[in-house]
C-alpha positions as CSV (number, residue, x, y, z in Angstrom):
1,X,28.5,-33.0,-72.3
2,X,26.6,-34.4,-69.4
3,X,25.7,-32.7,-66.3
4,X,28.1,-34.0,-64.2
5,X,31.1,-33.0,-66.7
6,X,29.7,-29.4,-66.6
7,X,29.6,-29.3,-63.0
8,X,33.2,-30.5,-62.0
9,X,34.3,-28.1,-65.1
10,X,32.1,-25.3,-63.8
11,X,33.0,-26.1,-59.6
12,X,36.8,-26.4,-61.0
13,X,36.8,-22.8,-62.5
14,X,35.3,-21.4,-59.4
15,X,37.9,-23.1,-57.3
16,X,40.9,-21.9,-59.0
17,X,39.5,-18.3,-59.5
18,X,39.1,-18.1,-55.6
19,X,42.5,-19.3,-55.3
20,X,44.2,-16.6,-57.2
21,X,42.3,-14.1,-55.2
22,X,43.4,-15.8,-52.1
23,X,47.0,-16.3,-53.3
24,X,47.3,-12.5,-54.1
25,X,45.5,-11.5,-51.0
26,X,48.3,-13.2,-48.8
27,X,51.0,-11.8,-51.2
28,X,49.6,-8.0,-50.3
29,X,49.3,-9.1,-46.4
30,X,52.8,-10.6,-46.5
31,X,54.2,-6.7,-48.7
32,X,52.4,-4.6,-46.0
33,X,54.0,-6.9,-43.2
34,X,50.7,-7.9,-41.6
35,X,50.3,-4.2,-40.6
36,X,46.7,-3.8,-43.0
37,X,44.1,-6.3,-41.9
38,X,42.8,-8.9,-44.3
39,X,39.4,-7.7,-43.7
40,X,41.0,-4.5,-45.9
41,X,42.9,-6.1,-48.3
42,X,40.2,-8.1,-49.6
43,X,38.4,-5.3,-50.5
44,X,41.5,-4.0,-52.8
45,X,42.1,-3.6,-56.0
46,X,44.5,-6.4,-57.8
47,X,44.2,-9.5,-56.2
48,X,43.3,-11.8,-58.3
49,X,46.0,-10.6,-61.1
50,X,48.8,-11.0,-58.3
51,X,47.8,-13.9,-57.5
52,X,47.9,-14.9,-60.7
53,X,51.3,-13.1,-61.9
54,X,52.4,-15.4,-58.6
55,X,51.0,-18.7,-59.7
56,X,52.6,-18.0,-63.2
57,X,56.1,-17.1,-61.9
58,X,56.3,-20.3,-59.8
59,X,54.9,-23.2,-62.2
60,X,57.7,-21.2,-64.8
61,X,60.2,-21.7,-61.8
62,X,59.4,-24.7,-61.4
63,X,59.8,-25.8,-65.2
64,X,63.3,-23.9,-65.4
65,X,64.8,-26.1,-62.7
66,X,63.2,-29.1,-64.1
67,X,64.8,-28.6,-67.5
């Protein structure tokens, strides 16, 4: 593979790793009702695997209405 390939395949991963993290990150917010700060939650436990669990359940959500 060339450089560039392994960049945008390495930049991609990084993107979409963050993402979960944020994705569960706003889930917990949203389940504590904004009453923890985000400054506390990011340090949690979890986040990344809710996110996701999150990401998961709605692309299969999406697929079951589809069919």
């Amino acid at each position: 593979m060339s450089f560039f390939e392994d960049f945008f395949i390495s930049a991609g991963q990084e993107i979409l790793f963050g993402s979960f993290k944020w994705i569960g990150i706003s889930i917990k917010w949203l389940f504590y009702l904004g009453k923890k700060p985000i400054s506390q939650i990011k340090n949690e436990n979890w986040n990344n695997k809710i996110g996701f669990l999150a990401l998961v359940l709605i692309i299969g959500l999406v697929i079951y209405t589809v069919k």
